[in-house]
C-alpha positions in Angstrom: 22.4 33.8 -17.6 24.2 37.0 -17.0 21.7 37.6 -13.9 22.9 34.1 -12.4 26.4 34.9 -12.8 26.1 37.7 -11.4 24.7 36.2 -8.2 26.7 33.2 -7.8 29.8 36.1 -8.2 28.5 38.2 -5.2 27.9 34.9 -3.5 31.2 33.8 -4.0 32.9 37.1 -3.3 31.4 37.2 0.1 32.0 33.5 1.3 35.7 34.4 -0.2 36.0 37.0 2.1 34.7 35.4 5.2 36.6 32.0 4.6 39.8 34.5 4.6 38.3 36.3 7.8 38.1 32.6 9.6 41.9 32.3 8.4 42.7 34.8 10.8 40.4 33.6 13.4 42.3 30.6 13.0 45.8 32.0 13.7 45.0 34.5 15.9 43.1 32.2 18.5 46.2 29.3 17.9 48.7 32.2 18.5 47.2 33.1 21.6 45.2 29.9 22.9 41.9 31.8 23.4 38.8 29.6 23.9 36.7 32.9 23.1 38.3 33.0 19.8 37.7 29.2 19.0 33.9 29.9 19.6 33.8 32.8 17.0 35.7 31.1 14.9 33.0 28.6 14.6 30.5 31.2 14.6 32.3 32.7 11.6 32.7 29.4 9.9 29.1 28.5 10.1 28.4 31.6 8.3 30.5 30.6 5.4 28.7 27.5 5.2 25.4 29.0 4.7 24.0 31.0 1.8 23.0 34.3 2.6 19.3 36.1 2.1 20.7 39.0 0.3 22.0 37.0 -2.6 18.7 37.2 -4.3 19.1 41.2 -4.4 20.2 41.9 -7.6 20.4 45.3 -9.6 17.3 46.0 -11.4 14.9 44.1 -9.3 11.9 46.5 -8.4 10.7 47.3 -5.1 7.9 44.8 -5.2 10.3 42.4 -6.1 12.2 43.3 -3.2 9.2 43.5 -0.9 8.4 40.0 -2.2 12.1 39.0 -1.2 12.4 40.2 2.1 8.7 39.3 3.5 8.2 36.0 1.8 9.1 33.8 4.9 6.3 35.9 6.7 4.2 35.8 4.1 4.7 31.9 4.0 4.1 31.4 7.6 1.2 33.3 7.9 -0.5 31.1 5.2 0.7 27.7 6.4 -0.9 29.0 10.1 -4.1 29.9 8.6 -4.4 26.9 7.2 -3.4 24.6 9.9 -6.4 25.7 11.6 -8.8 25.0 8.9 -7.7 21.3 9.1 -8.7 21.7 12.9 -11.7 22.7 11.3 -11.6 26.5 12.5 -11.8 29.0 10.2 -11.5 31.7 12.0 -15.2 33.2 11.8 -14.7 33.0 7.7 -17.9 32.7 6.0 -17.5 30.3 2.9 -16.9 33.0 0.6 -14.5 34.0 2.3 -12.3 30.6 3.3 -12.4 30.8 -0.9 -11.2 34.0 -1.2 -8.4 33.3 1.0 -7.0 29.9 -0.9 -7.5 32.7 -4.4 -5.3 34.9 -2.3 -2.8 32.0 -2.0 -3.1 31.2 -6.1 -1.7 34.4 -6.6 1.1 34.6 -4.0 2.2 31.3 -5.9 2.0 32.8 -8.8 4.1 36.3 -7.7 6.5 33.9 -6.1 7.0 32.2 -9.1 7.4 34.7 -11.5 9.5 36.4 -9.4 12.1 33.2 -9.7 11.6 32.9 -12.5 14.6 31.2 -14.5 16.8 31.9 -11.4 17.7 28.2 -10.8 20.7 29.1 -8.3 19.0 27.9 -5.0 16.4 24.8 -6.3 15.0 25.0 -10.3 12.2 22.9 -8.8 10.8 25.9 -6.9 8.9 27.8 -9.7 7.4 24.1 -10.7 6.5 23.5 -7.4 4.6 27.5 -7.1 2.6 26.2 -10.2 1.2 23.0 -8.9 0.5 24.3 -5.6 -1.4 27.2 -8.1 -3.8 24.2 -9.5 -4.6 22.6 -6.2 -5.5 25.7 -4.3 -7.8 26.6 -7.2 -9.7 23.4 -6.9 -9.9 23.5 -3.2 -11.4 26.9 -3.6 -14.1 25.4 -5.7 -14.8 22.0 -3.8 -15.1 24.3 -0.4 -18.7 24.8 -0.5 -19.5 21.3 -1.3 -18.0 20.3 1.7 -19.8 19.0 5.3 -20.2 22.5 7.5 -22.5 23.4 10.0 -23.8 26.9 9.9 -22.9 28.0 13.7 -24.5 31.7 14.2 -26.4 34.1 11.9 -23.9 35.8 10.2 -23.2 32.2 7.6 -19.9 31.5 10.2 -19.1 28.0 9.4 -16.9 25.3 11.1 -15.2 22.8 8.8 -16.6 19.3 9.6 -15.8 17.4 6.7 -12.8 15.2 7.8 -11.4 15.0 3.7 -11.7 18.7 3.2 -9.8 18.9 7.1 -6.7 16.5 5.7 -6.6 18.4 2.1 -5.9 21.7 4.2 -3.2 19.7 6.4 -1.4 18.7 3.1 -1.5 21.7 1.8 -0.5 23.6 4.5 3.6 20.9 4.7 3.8 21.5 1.2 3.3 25.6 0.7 5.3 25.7 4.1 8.0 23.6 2.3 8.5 26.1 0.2 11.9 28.2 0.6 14.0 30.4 -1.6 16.9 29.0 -0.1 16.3 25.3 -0.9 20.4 24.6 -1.2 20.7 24.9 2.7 19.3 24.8 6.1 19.0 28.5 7.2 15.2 28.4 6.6 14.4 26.3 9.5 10.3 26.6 9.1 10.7 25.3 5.9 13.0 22.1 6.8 10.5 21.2 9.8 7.6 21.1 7.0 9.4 18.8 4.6 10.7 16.6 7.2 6.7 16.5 7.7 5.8 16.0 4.3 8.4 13.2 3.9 6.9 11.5 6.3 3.7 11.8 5.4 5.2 10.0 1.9 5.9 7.4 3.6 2.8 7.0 5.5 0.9 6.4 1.9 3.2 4.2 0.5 3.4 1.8 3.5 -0.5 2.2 3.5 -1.9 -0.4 0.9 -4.1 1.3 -1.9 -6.8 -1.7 -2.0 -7.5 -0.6 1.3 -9.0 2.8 0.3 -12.1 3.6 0.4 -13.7 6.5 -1.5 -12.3 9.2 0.9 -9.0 8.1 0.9 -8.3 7.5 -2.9 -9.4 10.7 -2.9 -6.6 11.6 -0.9 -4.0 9.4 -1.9 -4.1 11.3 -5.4 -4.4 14.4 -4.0 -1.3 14.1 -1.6 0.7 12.7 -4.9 -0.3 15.2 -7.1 1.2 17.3 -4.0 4.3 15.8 -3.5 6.4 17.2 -6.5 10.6 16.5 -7.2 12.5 17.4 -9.8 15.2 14.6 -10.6 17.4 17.5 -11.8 17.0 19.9 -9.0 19.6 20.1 -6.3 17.9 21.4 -3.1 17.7 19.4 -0.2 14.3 18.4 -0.8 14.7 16.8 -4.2 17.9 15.4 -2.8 15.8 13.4 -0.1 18.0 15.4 2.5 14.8 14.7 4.9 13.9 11.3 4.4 12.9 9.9 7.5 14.7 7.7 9.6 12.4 5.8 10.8 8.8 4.9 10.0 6.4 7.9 11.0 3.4 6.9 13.5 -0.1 6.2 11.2 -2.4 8.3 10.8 -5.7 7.7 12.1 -8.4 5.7 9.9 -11.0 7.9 8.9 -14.5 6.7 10.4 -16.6 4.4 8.4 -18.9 6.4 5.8 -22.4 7.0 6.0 -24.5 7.5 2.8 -24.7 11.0 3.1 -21.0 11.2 3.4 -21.2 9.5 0.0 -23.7 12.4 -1.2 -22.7 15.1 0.4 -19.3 15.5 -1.7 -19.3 14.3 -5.3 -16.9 17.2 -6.1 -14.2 15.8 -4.5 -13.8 12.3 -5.8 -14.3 13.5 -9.2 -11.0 13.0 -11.3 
């Protein structure tokens, strides 16, 4: 409790001074009718309005922790762009040890991100939750991988993903980890808004899609998109909020191609609950 007061006072402090710093803007550019100053003015007023990074910093916090801070939209990024091209079905000359060793790698970012929030409910209490869940799925996507559709393409064991299910899981995943933000109470991390307006729609697109419908693959999934799609009813981020609902109904997305019976056999794994 005394680490979240201290934040929210350095917080407040600083937007203090910058709302008395716009004050003056103010005055100054009425007093002398300068357009220029109007336009910093606004520039100076936006920054009030927004949360800043360095808030997290608090005394005490070691230099991983502040490591973890100041790279984690990098970090983030760099995951979510990995695994965008697995759902293309490119894995970047991985072998299939190694596409597993890379969604571990993610299990314990989640789990460094989350203990690093730990109990710091200032900027979205649903974000540790939401590290935890995302922990479980990438774990079971580690082990399903290898009995998933690939075709062995040179020598070496370099695979390409072919399996459509396994392509869509990696897609999920990848608006959902890239929805992740340390600074859920605002807008300033724009990556992370563009994935949730993504993920929102993708929301909709399963509850508009009738579940007796589904065949096998898509049951499959359904579940695995709402075991995804995680809000806390007492958070107040702009995701739990439904900040990024969208406005209109999203395009479909395609229907998968009718099965064959070795689609059937070829992953039992997956549509195990």
């Amino acid at each position: 409790m005394q680490h979240d007061n201290h934040i929210y006072l350095l917080c407040r402090r600083r937007s203090i001074a910058r709302l008395i710093l716009t004050c003056v803007y103010i005055i100054v550019a009425t007093y002398l009718h300068q357009s220029n100053l109007l336009l910093l003015l606004a520039v100076s007023a936006s920054l009030v309005l927004q949360p800043q990074r360095e808030c997290f910093i608090m005394p005490g916090m070691s230099e991983l922790q502040l490591n973890t801070i100041r790279d984690f939209t990098s970090t983030r990024d760099t995951l979510v762009a990995e695994l965008e091209k697995f759902s293309g079905g490119n894995t970047n000359g991985r072998v299939v040890v190694r596409v597993q060793s890379f969604l571990f790698r993610i299990k314990n970012t989640l789990a460094m991100w989350a203990r690093l929030r730990w109990n710091l409910k200032n900027e979205g209490r649903c974000f540790e939750d939401r590290c935890i869940n995302l922990m479980v799925l990438a774990d079971e996507m580690a082990q399903d991988f290898p009995h998933c559709v690939t075709t062995v393409i040179d020598e070496k064991g370099v695979i390409e993903i072919q399996d459509l299910v396994m392509q869509k899981r990696f897609d999920m995943f990848a608006m959902q980890l890239g929805s992740l933000t340390l600074w859920g109470c605002s807008n300033i991390d724009t990556a992370a808004v563009e994935n949730a307006c993504m993920a929102e729609e993708e929301q909709r697109r399963w509850e508009q899609k009738p579940a007796s419908e589904d065949d096998e693959r898509s049951k499959s999934l359904r579940t695995m998109w709402f075991r995804m799609y995680y809000k806390d009813i007492h958070c107040d981020c702009h995701q739990c909020l439904d900040f990024y609902l969208p406005l209109r109904d999203p395009t479909p997305s395609p229907s998968l191609p009718p099965m064959s019976n070795s689609d059937g056999d070829s992953l039992p794994s997956l549509f195990e609950e």
